[in-house]
Biotite code that builds the C-alpha atoms (Angstrom):
import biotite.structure as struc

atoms = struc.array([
    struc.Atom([27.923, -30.647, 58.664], chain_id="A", res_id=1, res_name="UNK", atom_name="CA", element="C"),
    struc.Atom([31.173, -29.830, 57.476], chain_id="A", res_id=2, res_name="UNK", atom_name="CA", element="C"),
    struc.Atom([30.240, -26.200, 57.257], chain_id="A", res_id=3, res_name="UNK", atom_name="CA", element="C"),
    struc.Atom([29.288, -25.948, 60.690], chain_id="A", res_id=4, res_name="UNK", atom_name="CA", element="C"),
    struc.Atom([32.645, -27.085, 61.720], chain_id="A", res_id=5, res_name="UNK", atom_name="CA", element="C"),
    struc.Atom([35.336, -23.908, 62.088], chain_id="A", res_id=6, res_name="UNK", atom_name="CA", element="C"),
    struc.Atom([32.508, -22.478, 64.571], chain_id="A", res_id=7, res_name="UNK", atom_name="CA", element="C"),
    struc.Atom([32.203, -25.288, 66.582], chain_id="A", res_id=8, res_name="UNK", atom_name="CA", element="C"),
    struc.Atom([36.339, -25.133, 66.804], chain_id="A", res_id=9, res_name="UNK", atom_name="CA", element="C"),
    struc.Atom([36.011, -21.691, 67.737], chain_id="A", res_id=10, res_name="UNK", atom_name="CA", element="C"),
    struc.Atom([33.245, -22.319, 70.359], chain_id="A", res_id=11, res_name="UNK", atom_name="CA", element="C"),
    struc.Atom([35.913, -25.431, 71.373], chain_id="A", res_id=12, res_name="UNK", atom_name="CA", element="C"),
    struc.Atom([38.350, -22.776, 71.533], chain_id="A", res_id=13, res_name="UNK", atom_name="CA", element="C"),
    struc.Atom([36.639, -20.602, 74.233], chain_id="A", res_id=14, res_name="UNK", atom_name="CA", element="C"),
    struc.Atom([35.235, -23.681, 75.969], chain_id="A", res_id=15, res_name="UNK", atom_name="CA", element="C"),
    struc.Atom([39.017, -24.444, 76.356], chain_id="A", res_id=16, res_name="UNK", atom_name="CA", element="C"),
    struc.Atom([40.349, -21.113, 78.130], chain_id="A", res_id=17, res_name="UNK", atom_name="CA", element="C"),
    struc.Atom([39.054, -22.015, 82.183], chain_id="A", res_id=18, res_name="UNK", atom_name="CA", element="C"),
    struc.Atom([40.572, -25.791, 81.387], chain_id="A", res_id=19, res_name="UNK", atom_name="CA", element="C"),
    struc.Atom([44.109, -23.903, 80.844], chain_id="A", res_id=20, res_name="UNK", atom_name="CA", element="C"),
    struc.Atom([43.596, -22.058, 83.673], chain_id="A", res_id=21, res_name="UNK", atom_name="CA", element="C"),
    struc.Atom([42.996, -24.551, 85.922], chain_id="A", res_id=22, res_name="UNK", atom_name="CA", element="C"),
    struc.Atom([45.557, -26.976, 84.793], chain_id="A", res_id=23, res_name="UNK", atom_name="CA", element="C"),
    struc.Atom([47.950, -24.169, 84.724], chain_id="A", res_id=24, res_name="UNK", atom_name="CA", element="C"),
    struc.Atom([47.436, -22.946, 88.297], chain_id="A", res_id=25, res_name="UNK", atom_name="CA", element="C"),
    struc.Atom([47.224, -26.685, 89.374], chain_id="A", res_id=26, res_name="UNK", atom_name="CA", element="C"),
    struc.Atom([51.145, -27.519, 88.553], chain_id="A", res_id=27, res_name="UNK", atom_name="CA", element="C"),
    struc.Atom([53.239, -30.044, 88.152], chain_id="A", res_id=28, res_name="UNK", atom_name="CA", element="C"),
    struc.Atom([52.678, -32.194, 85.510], chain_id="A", res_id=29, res_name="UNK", atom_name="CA", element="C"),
    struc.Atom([48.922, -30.881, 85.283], chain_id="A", res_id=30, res_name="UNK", atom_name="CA", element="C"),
    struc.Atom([50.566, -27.713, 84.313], chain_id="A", res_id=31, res_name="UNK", atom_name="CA", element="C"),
    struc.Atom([53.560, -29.048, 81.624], chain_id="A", res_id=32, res_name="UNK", atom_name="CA", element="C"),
    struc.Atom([51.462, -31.226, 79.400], chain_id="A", res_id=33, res_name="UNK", atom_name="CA", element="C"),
    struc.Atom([48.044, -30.861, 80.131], chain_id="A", res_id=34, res_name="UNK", atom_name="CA", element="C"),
    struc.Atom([47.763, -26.997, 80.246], chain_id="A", res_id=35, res_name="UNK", atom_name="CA", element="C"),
    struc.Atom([50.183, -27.117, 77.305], chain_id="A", res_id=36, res_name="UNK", atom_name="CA", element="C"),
    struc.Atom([48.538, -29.430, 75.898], chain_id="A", res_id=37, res_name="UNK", atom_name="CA", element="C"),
    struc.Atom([45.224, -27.350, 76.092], chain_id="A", res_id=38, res_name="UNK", atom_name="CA", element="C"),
    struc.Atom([46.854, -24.910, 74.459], chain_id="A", res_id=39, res_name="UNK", atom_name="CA", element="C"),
    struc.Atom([48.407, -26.661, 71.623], chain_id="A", res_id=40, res_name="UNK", atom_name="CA", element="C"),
    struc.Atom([44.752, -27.678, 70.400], chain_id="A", res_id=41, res_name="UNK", atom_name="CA", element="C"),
    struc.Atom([43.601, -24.148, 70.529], chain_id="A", res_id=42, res_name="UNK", atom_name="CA", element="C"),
    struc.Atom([46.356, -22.912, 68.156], chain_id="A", res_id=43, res_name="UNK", atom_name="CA", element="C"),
    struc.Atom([45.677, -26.126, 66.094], chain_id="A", res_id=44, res_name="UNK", atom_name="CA", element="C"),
    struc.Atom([41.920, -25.130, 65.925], chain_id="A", res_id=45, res_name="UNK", atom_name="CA", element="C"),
    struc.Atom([42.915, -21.791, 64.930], chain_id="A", res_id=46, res_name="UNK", atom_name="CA", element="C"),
    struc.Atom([44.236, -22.809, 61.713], chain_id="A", res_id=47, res_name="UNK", atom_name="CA", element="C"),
    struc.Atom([41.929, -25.718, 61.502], chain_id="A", res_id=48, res_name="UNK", atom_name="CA", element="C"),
    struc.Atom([39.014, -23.152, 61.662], chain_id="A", res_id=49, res_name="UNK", atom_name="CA", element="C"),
    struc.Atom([39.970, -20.947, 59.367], chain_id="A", res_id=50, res_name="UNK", atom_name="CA", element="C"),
    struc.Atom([41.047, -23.472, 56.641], chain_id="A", res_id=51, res_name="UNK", atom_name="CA", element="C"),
    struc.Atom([38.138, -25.035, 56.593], chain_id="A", res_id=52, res_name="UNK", atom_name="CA", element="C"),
    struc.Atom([35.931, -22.545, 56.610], chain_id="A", res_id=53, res_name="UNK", atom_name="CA", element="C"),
    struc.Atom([37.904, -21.096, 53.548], chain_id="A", res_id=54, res_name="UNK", atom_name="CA", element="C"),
    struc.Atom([38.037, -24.750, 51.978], chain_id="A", res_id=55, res_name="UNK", atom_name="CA", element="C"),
    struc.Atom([34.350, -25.956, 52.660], chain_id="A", res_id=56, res_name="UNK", atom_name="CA", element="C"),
    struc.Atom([33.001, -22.523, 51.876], chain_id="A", res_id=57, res_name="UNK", atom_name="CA", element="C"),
    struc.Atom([31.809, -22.085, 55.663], chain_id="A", res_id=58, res_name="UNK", atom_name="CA", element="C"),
    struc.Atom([32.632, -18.944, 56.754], chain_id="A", res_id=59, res_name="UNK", atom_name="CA", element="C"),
    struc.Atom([29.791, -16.988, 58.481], chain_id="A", res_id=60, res_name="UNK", atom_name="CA", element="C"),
    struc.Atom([29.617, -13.702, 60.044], chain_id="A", res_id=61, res_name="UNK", atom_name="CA", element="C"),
    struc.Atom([29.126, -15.581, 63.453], chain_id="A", res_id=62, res_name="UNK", atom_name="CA", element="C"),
    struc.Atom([32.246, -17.119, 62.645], chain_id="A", res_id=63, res_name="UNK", atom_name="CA", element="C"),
    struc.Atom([33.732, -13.770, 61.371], chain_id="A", res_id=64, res_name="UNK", atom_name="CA", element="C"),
    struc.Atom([32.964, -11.960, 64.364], chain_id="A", res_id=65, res_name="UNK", atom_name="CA", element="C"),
    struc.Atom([34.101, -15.076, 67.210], chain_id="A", res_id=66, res_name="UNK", atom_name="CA", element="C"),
    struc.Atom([37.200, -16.260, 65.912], chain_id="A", res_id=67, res_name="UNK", atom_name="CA", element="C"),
    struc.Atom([39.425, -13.136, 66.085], chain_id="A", res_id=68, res_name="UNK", atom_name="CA", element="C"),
    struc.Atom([37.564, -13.301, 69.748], chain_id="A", res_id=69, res_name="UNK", atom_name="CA", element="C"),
    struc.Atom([38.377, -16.787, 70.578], chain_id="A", res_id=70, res_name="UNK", atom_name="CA", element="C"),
    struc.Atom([42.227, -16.200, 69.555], chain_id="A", res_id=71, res_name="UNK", atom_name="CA", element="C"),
    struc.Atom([42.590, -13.106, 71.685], chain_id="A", res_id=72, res_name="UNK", atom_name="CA", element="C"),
    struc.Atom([40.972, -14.669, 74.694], chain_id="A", res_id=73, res_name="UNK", atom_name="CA", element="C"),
    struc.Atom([43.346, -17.653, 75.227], chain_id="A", res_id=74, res_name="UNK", atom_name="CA", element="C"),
    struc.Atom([45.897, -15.278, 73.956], chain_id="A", res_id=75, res_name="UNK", atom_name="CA", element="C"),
    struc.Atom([45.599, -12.774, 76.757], chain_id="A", res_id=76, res_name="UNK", atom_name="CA", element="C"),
    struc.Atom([44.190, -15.087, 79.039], chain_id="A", res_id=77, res_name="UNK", atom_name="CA", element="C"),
    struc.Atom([47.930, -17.221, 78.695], chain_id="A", res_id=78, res_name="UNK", atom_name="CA", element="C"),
    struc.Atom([50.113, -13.792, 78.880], chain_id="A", res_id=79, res_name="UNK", atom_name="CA", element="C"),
    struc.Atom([48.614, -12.745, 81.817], chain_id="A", res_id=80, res_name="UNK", atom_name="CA", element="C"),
    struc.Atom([48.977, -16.348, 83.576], chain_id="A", res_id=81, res_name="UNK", atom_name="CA", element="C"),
    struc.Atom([52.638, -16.735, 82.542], chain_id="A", res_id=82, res_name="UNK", atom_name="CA", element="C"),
    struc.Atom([53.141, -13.056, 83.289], chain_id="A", res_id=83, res_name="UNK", atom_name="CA", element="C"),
    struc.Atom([51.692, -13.905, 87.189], chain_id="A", res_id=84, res_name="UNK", atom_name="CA", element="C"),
    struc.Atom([53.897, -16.906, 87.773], chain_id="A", res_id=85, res_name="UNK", atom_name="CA", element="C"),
    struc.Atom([57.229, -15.339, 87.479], chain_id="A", res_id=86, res_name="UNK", atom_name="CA", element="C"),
    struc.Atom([58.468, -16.756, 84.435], chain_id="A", res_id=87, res_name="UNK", atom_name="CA", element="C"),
    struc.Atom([60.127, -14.151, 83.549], chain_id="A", res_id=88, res_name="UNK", atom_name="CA", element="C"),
    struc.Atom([61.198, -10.227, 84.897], chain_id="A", res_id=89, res_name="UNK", atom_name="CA", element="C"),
    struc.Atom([58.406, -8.595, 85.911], chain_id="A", res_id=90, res_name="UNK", atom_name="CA", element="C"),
    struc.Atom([59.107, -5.730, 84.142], chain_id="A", res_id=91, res_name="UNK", atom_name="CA", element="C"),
    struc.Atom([59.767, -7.027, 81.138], chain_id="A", res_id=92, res_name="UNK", atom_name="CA", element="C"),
    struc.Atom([56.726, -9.297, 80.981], chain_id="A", res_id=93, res_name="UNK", atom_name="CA", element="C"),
    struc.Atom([54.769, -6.033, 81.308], chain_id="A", res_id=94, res_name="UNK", atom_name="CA", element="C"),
    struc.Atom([56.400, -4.687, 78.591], chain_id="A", res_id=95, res_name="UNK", atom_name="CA", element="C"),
    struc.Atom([55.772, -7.629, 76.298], chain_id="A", res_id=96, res_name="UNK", atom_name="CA", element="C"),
    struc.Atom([52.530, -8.171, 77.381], chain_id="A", res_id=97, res_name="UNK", atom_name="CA", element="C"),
    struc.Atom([51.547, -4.860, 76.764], chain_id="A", res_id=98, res_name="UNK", atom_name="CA", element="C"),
    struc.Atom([52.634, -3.865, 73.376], chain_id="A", res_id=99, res_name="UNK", atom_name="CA", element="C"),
    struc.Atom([51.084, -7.643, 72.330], chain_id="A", res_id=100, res_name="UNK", atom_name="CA", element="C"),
    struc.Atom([47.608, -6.647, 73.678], chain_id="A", res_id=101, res_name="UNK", atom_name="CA", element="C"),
    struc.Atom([47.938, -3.197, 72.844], chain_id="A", res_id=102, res_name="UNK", atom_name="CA", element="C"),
    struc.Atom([48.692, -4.022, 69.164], chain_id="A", res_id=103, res_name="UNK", atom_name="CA", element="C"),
    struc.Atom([45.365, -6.347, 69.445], chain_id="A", res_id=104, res_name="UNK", atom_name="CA", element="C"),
    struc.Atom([43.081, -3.484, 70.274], chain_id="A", res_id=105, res_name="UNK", atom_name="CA", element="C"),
    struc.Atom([44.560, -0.810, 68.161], chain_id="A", res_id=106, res_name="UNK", atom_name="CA", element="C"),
    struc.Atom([44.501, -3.638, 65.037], chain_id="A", res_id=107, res_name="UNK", atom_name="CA", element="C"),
    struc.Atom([40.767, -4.362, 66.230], chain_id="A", res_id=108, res_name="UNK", atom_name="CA", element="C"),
    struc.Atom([39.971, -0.860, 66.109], chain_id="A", res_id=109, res_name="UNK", atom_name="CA", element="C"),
    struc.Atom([41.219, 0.151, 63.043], chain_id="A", res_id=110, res_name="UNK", atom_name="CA", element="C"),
    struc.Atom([39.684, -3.237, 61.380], chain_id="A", res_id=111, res_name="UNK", atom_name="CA", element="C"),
    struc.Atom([36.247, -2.308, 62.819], chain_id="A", res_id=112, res_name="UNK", atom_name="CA", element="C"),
    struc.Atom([36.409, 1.295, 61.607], chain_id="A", res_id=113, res_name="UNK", atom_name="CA", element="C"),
    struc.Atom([37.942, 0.663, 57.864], chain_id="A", res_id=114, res_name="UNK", atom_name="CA", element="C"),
    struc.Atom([34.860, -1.971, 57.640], chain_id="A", res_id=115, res_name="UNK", atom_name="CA", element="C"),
    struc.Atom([32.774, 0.918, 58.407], chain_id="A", res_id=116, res_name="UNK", atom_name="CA", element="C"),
    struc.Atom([33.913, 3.344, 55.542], chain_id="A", res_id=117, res_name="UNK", atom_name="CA", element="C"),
    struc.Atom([34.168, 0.055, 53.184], chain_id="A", res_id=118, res_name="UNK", atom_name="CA", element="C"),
    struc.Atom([37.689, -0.504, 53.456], chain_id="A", res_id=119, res_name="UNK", atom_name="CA", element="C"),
    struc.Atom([38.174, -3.686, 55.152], chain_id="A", res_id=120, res_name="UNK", atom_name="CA", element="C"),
    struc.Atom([40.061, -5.716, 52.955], chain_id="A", res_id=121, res_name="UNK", atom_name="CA", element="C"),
    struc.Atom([43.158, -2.821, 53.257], chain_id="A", res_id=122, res_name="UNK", atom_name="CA", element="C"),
    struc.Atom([43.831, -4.117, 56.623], chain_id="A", res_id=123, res_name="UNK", atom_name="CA", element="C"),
    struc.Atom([43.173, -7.859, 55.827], chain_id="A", res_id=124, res_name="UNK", atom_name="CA", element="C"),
    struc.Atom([45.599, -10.105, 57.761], chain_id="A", res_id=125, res_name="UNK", atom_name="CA", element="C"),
    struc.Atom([49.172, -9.877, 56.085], chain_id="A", res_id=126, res_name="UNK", atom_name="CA", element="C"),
    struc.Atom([52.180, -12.583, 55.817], chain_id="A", res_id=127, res_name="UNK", atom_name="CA", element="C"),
    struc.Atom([53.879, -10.612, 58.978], chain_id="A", res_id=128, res_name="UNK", atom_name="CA", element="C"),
    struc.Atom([50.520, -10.948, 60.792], chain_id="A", res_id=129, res_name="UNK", atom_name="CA", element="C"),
    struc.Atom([50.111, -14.835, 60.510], chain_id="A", res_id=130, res_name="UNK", atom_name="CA", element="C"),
    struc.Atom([54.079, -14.945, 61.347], chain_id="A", res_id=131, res_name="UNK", atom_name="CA", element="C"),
    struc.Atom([53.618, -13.244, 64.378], chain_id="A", res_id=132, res_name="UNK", atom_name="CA", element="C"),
    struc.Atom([51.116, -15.344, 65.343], chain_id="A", res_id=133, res_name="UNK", atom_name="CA", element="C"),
    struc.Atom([52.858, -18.349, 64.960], chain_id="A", res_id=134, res_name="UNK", atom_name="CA", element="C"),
    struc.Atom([56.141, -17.374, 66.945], chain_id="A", res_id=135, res_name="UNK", atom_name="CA", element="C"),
    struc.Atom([53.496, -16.062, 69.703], chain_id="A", res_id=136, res_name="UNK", atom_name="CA", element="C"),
    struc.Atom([52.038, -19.598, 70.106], chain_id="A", res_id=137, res_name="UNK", atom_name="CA", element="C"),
    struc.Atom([55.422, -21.302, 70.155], chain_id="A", res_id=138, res_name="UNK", atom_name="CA", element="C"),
    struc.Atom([56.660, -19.217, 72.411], chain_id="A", res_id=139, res_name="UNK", atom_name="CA", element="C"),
    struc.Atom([53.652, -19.445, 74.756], chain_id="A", res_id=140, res_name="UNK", atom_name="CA", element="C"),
    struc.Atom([53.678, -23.195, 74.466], chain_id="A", res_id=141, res_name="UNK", atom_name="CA", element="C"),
    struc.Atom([57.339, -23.176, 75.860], chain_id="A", res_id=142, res_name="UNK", atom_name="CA", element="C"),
    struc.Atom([57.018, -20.901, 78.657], chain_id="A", res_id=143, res_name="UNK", atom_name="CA", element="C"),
    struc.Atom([53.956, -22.748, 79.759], chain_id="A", res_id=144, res_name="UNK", atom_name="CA", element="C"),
    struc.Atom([55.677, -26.034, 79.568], chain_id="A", res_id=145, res_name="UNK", atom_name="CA", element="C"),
    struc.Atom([58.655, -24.543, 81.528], chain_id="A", res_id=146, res_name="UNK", atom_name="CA", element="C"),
    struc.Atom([60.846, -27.974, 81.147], chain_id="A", res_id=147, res_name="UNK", atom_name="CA", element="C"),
    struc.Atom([64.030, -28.181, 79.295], chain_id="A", res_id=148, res_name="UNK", atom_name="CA", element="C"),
    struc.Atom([63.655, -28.884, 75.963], chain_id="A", res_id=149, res_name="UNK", atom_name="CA", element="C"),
    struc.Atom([66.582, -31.427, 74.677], chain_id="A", res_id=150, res_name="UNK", atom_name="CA", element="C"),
    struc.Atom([68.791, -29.874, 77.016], chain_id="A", res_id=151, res_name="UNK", atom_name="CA", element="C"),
    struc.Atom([68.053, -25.979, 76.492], chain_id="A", res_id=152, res_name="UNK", atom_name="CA", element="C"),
    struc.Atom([65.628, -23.928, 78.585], chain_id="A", res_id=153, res_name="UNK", atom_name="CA", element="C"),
    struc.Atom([61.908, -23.657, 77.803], chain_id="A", res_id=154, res_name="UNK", atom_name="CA", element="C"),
    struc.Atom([61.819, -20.517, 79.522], chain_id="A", res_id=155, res_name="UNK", atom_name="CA", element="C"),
    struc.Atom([64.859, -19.051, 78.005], chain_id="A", res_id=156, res_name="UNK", atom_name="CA", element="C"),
    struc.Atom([63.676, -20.206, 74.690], chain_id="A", res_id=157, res_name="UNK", atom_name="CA", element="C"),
    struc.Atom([60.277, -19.060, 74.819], chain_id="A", res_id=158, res_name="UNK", atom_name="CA", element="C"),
    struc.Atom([61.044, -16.036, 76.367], chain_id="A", res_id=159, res_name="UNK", atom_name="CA", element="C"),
    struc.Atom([63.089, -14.698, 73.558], chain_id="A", res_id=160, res_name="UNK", atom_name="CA", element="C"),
    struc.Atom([60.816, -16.044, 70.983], chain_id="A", res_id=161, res_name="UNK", atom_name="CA", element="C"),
    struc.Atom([58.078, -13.369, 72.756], chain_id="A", res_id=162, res_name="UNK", atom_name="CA", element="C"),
    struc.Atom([60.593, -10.842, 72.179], chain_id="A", res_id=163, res_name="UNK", atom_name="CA", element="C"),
    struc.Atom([61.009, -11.758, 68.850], chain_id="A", res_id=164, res_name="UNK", atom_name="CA", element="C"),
    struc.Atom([56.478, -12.000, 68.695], chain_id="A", res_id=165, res_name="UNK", atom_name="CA", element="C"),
    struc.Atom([56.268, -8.343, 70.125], chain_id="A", res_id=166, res_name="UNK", atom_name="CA", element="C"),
    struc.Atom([58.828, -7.068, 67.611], chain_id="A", res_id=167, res_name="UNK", atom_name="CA", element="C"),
    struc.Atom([57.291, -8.695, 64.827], chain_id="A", res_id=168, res_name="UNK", atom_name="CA", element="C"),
    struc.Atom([53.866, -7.584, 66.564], chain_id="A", res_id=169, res_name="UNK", atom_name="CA", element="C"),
    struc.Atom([54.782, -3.236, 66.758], chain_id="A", res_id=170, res_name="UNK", atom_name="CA", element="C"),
    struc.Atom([56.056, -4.013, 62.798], chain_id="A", res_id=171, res_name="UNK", atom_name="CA", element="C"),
    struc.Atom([52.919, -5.525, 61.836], chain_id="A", res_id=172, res_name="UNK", atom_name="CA", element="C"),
    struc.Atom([50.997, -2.878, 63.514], chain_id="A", res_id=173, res_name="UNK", atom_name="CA", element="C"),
    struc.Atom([53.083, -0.146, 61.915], chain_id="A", res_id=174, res_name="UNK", atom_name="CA", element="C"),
    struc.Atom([52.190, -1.305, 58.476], chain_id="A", res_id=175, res_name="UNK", atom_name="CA", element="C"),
    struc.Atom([48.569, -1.567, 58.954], chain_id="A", res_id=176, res_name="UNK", atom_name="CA", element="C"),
    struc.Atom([48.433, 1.976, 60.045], chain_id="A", res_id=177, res_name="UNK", atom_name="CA", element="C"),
    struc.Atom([50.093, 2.856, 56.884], chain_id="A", res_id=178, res_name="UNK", atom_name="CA", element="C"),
    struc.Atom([47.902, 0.965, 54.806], chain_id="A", res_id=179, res_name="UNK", atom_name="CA", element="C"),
    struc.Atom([45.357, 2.487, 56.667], chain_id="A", res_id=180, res_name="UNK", atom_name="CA", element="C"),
    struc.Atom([46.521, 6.172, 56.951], chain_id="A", res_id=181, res_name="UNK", atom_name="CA", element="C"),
    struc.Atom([44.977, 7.666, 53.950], chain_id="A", res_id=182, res_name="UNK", atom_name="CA", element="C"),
    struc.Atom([41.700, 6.537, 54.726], chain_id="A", res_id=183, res_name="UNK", atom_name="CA", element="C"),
    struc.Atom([42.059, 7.831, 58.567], chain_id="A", res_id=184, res_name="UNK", atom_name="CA", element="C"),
    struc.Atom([43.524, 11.282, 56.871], chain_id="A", res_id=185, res_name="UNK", atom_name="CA", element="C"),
    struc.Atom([40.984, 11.490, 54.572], chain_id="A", res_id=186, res_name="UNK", atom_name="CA", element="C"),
    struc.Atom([37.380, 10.429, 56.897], chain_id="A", res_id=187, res_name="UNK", atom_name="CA", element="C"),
    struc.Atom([38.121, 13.806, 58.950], chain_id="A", res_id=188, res_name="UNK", atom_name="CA", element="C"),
    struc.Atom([34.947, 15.161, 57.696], chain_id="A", res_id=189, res_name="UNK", atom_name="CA", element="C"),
    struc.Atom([32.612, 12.282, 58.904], chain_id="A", res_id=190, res_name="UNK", atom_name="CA", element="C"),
    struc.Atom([33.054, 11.222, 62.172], chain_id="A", res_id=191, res_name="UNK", atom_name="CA", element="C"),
    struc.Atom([30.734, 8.888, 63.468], chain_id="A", res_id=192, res_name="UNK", atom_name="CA", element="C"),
    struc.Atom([28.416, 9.438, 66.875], chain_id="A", res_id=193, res_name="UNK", atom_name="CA", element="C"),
    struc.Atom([29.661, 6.718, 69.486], chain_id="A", res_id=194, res_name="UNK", atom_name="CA", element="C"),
    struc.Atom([28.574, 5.246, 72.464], chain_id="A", res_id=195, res_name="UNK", atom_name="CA", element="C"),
    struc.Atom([31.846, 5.364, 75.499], chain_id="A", res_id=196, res_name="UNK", atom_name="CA", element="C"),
])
């Protein structure tokens, strides 16, 4: 039973992404604690997931493959919403927002192929990584809750924690591509046929 538990917090996970949408785009207090409240049990089940999957010996490759998924999803799915409602520049939302999801499909990429020549654990997630995901959450969770927190702004705060995320995030990237480089230098002979 207990084994079966991380994917049925990533499955929760998913299940929880239209819930923050609608209490987002609902307002008010709808939007301050329960959308960030929605969101606060998906970053909880992140780490919940993946501890004890790694402590109960549960990991699967259905897990595997969904949880990177699930964390993306209400990821994105947040950026874009906070991005829409003007809590911060418009321009510089876009920037943030697109070197964060930009590092998240170039990371994906290069994860996919090293697993293909047999090199997976070279781009394994690093200290930086699970750093960067942490300040992302926290700074997600205060621009969605928008109120002053003990007398400082949440958007202020947040805001310049997801400039601090999408520093951390263009670093992280950087050094998987170095890890990585030698094996990207050195597959030139042996492409591989896909599907666009």
């Amino acid at each position: 039973m207990i084994k079966r538990l991380p994917n049925f917090l990533t499955i929760l996970r998913i299940g929880l992404v239209p819930i923050f949408v609608a209490l987002f785009y609902w307002g008010g207090d709808m939007r301050t604690f329960g959308a960030t409240g929605v969101f606060a049990v998906a970053a909880i089940t992140d780490w919940a997931d993946g501890y004890l999957a790694r402590r109960y010996q549960g990991v699967s490759p259905f897990g595997t493959f969904l949880d990177p998924v699930a964390d993306k999803v209400m990821v994105a799915t947040a950026l874009v919403l906070i991005a829409s409602s003007g809590e911060m520049p418009a321009l510089l939302a876009g920037i943030l927002i697109s070197i964060i999801v930009g590092r998240e499909i170039t990371v994906s990429a290069l994860r996919e192929w090293m697993a293909e020549v047999g090199e997976r654990k070279k781009v394994a997630v690093s200290w930086l990584g699970k750093a960067k995901a942490a300040t992302q959450m926290i700074s997600i969770l205060l621009l969605v809750y928008e109120r002053p927190v003990r007398g400082l702004s949440a958007r202020t705060l947040g805001t310049a924690l997801l400039i601090v995320a999408a520093a951390m995030t263009l670093w992280s990237m950087v050094g998987y591509l170095r890890t990585a480089w030698p094996s990207l230098q050195g597959s030139s002979g042996a492409h591989l046929d896909r599907e666009r």
